[in-house]
C-alpha positions in Angstrom: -126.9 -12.3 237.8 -122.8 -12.2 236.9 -120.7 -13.9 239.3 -117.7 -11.8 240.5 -115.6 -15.0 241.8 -112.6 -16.2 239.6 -114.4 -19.7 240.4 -118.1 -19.8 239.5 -118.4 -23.2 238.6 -116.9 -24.7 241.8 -118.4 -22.3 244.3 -121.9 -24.0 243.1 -120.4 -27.2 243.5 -119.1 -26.1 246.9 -122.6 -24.7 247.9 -124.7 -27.2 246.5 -122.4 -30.0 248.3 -122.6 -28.0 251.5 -126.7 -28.3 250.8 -127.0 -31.3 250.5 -124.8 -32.3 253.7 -126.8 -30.1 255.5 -130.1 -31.6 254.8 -129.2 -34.9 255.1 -129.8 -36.9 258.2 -126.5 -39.1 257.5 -123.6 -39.2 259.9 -120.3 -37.9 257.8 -118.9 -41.0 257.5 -122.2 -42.6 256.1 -122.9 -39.7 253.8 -119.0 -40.3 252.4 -119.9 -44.0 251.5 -123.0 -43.1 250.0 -121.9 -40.4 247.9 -119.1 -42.7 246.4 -121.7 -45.2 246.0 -123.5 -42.4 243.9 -120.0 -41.6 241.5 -120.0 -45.5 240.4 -123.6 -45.4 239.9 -123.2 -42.7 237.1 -119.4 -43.6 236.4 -118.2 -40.1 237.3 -114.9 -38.5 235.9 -111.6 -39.8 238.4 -112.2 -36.1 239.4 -114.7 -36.8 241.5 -113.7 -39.7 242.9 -110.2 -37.5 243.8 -112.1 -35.0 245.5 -114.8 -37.4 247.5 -112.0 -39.9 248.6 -109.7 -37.3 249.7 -112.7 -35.7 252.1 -113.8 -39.5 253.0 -109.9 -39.9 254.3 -110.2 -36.7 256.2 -113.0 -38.3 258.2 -111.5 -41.7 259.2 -112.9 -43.4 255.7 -110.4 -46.7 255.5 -109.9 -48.6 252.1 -111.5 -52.0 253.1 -115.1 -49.6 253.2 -114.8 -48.1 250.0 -114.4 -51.8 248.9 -117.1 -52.7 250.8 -118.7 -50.4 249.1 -118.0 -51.5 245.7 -118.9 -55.0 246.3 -122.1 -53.6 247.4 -123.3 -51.8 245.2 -121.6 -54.2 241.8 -125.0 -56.8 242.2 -127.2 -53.4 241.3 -124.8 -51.3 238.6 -122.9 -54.0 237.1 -119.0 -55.5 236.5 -118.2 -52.8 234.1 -119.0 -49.8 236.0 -117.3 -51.6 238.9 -114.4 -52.1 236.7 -114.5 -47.8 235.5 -114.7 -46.8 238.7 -111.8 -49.1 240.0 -109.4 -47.3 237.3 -111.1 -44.5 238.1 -110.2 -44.4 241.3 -106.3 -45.4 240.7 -106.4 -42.8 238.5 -107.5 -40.1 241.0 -104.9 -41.8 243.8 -102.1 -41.2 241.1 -103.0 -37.4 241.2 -103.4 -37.0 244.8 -99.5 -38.7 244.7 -98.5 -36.9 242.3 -100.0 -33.8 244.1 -98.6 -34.9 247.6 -94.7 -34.8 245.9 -95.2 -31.5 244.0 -96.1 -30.1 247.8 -93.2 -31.8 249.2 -90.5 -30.7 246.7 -91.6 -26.9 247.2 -91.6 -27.6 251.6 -87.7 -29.1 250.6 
């Protein structure tokens, strides 16, 4: 079956994301932490990170717990992956910068 949306690829990710927070018992702020737990588990693209941190601020997510979260998790997966997803995570705070003065020099 041919999609007819510009955007196949993330629709599934929308819908399968919107599946999964629907069948899971979590609160929202509990499901956040776990899925970041879950991108250094696998050491996911800064990508990922951009788009989970960004909804986890949305929510009332605060710095100190995604720490918390890597400290954590770092006895189970290990100091490297701790290490990519730190830079990982700069990386996709860079781009939501970068992205936040791109919106504020076309408002100006």
């Amino acid at each position: 079956m041919a999609s007819t949306s510009e955007t196949p690829v993330l629709d599934l990710i929308a819908s399968m994301t919107a599946d999964s927070i629907t069948a899971s018992s979590l609160d929202p702020q509990t499901l956040a932490l776990v899925r970041i737990a879950a991108l250094v588990a696998v050491d996911a693209p800064s990508v990922s990170y951009l788009l989970n941190l960004g909804v986890a601020g949305e929510i009332g997510i605060e710095p100190e717990q995604v720490r918390g979260v890597l400290a954590a998790v770092a006895p189970i997966v290990g100091t490297a992956r701790i290490a990519s997803a730190t830079g990982k995570i700069v990386e996709a705070l860079e781009v939501a910068i970068e992205v936040a003065e791109l919106d504020e020099g076309q408002d100006a």
